[in-house]
Residue, then its C-alpha position, 0 to 999 in steps of 0.5 A: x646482308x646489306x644491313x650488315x654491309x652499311x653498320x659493319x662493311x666486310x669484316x662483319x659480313x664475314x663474320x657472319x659467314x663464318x658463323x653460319x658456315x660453322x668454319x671458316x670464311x675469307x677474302x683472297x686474291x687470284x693468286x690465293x693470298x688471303x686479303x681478309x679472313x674470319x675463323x668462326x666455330x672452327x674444327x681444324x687449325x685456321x691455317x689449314x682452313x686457309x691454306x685449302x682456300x688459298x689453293x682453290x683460289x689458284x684452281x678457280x683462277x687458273x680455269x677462269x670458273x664463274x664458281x669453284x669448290x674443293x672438297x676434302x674428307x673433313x671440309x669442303x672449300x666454296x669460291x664465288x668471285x666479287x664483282x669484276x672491277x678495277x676496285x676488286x681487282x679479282x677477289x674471290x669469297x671464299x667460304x671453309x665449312x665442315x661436312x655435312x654443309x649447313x643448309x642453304x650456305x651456298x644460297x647465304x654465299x650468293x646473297x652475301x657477294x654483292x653487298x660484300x663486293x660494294x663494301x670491299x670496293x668502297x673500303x680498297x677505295x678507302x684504303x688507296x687514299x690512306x695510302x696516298x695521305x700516308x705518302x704525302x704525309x710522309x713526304x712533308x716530313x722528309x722536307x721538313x727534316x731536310x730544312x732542320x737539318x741544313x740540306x736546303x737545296x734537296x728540301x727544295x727538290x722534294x717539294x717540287x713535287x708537292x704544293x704549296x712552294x716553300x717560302x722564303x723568308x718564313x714563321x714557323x708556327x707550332x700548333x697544339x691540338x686535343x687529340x684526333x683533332x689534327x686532320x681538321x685542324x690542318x684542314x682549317x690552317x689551309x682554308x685560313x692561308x689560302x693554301x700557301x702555308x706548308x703543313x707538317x704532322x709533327x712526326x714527334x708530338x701526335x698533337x702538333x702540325x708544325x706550320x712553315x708561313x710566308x713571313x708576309x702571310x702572318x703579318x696579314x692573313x685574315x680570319x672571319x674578323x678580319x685582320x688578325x694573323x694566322x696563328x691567332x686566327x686559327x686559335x680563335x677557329x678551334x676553341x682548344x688550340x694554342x699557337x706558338x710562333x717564331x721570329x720571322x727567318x730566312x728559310x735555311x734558320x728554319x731549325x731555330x724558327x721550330x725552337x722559338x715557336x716551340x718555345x712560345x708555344x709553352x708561353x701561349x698555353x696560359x695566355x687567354x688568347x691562346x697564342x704567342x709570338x716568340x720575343x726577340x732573343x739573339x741566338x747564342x751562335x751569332x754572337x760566339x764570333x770567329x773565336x766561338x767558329x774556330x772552337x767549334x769547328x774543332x770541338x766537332x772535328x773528329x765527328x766531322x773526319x769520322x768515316x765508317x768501317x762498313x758501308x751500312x755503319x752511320x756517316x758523319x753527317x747521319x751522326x751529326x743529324x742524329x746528335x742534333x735530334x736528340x739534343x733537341x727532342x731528347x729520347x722521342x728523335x727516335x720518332x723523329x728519325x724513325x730510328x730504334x732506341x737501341x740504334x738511337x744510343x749506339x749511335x749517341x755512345x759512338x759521338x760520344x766517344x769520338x768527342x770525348x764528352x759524356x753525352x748523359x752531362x748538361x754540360x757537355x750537351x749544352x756545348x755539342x749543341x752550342x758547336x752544332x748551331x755555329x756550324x749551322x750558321x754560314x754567316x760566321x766568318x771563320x779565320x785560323x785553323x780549326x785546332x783546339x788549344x788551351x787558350x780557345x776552349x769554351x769558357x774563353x768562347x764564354x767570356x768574349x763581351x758579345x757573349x756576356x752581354x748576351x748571357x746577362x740578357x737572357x738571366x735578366x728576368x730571372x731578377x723579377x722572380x727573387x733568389x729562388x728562381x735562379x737557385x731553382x734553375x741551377x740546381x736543376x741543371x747541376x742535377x742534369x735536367x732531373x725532378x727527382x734529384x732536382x727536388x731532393x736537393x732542394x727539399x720540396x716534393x717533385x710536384x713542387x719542383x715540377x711546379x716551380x720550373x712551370x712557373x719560370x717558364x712562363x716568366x722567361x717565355x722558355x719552355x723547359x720540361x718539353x723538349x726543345x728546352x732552353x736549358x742548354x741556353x741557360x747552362x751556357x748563360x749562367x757559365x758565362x757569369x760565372x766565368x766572368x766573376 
């Protein structure tokens, strides 16, 4: 029994049970709700195994017995208590076995209560500190949700009551782990920055921890060698590891810092280093201007006014938050959200309508998009009424010279690269961000298109086959030229 209880804890101590007993064998509480139960050789439904245990659990809790058993005219019901401790917390073994009883079985139970104590205390201990890792856990990701989405002073709220104190002005770095590693990795980002960086599991990715640093912090933290930042010391610590970091930001842009660093990160992945800081680029809402303002707060306006028919009916800011996920992780926001597919494009379907764009377009993503990020950004000064009129649409948003210097900026590069490349990413665009139509028209295999768009994003440090994907920036840039001509 102890040789089990060290290989194989409760779940094989039970097993074993059950086969001696021949029936049924588990674990309940008081008041008779079965907390772990194995069904051996059993001649009768499960169910009912349970349910006699399940009533002789009350019986023995009710007359306070140091043993109890229940016989029936089939089976008999045998009930020992574990250990009384706070661990236990008035467990009881219970054993269901057909008559005649196999000899010894009460003799086996005995024997089998204290190592099967031990193993459920240590494994409730266990299971306690899942449980608070799991709420911590999810508590960081509540804050980080937070701070994507703008609510700056509830972030700061909920992370009173968790450590480190959120920083001001930040990096965001993005980190990529193999799979299972990411607990030690955390682990490892947390002995490298002294504790003052705020780490986040990526609700997203199962392979990422998103890491909010004090901007001071990756310009000094020091690894074993002394002097390297933090993203390049933790890709140095753990061989399989690649980093991606943004810009330094105040922390409210800490949205646009994730997509920067989401951003270097695809670029990281072939550097010998393994770790990449994201090149400066002007945000595209910086430049849109008062007039870029004015349209999007009217593009977005019946979003905005939107106010539901029922009380458990989505507002406009949990619309809005939705819109922006999905923009930005496409179909995993519902992991990001903790939403239903089916709620996800109920939701999508009804922005869609309020707006009057086609939502499944790139052009109509990239300009919901575009007005998300002008309204995320307070610094734009905003004069006039918020009213659509056929002179202040996008393309004339498009053709302001801030906004062409910024597009020529950003299609630059591509000229390094020759005439396929920009054919390439057009073409891409135009068939909606798809391989297969994308390939199709371009007369190549998709692994070939695939390959191609892998290879402009090392060229244009963006990533774009992962969500977040520069391709709503692209499609804004390219409109730009082409209005212009």
């Amino acid at each position: 029994m102890y040789r089990l209880a060290r290989t194989g804890g409760s779940p094989e101590l039970l097993r074993r049970l059950a086969q001696r007993a021949e029936g049924w064998a588990g674990i309940l509480d008081g008041g008779g709700t079965v907390l772990q139960s194995v069904a051996g050789n059993v001649r009768w439904p499960g169910h009912e195994a349970a349910g006699l245990a399940a009533r002789a659990a009350r019986e023995l809790t009710a007359r306070s017995a140091g043993s109890y058993a229940l016989d029936t005219e089939e089976c008999s019901a045998l009930l020992l208590p574990l250990d009384r401790t706070p661990e236990t917390d008035g467990a009881v073994l219970a054993l269901v076995a057909p008559k005649p009883l196999p000899g010894g079985l009460t003799t086996l139970m005995a024997d089998a209560v204290m190592p099967l104590a031990l193993s459920w205390a240590s494994e409730s201990v266990e299971r306690k500190r899942r449980r608070v890792d799991l709420a911590e856990s999810r508590g960081r990701e509540a804050v980080l949700h937070l701070l994507m989405t703008g609510q700056l002073s509830i972030a700061h709220q909920v992370a009173g009551a968790l450590r480190p104190k959120l920083p001001d002005p930040v990096r965001v770095c993005v980190v990529e782990c193999s799979g299972g590693q990411r607990d030690e990795v955390a682990r490892i980002c947390t002995d490298v920055s002294g504790g003052r960086t705020w780490i986040v599991r990526c609700p997203v990715y199962a392979r990422h921890l998103i890491l909010i640093v004090p901007a001071d912090e990756e310009t000094e933290a020091e690894g074993p060698e002394g002097g390297r930042t933090l993203g390049a010391a933790v890709a140095g610590l753990v061989d399989d590891c690649v980093v991606g970091v943004s810009e330094e930001v105040r922390l409210p842009d800490t949205a646009t810092a994730y997509q920067q660093a989401f951003h270097a990160l695809a670029v990281a992945r072939g550097l010998p280093g393994r770790h990449a800081r994201f090149g400066a680029a002007q945000e595209p809402a910086l430049v849109a201007g008062a007039a870029g303002a004015r349209w999007a707060d009217a593009l977005l306006a019946p979003l905005l006014a939107h106010l539901p028919r029922r009380s458990q009916d989505p507002g406009s800011q949990e619309l809005s938050a939705t819109v922006a996920s999905w923009l930005a992780f496409s179909s995993h926001a519902t992991q990001h959200l903790k939403i239903h597919r089916n709620t996800l494009a109920a939701r999508l379907k009804l922005v869609g309508e309020l707006l009057g764009l086609d939502l499944n377009r790139v052009p109509d993503q990239a300009a919901v998009d575009l007005a998300l990020r002008i309204r995320a950004t307070p610094a734009l000064r905003r004069s006039g009424p918020a009213v659509s009129t056929p002179s202040e649409d996008l393309d004339t948003v498009l053709r302001a010279p801030e906004v062409q210097d910024w597009a020529v900026q950003q299609l630059r590069i591509l000229a390094q690269a020759g005439p396929m490349a920009e054919e390439t990413l057009r073409t891409w665009l135009r068939c909606e961000a798809q391989l297969s139509p994308t390939a199709a028209e371009l007369g190549i295999s998709v692994p070939g298109a695939r390959k191609r768009l892998t290879r402009l994003e090392a060229l244009l440090c963006r990533s774009l086959l992962q969500t977040p994907s520069a391709r709503y920036d692209l499609w804004l840039a390219f409109r730009a030229v082409d209005v212009a001509a």
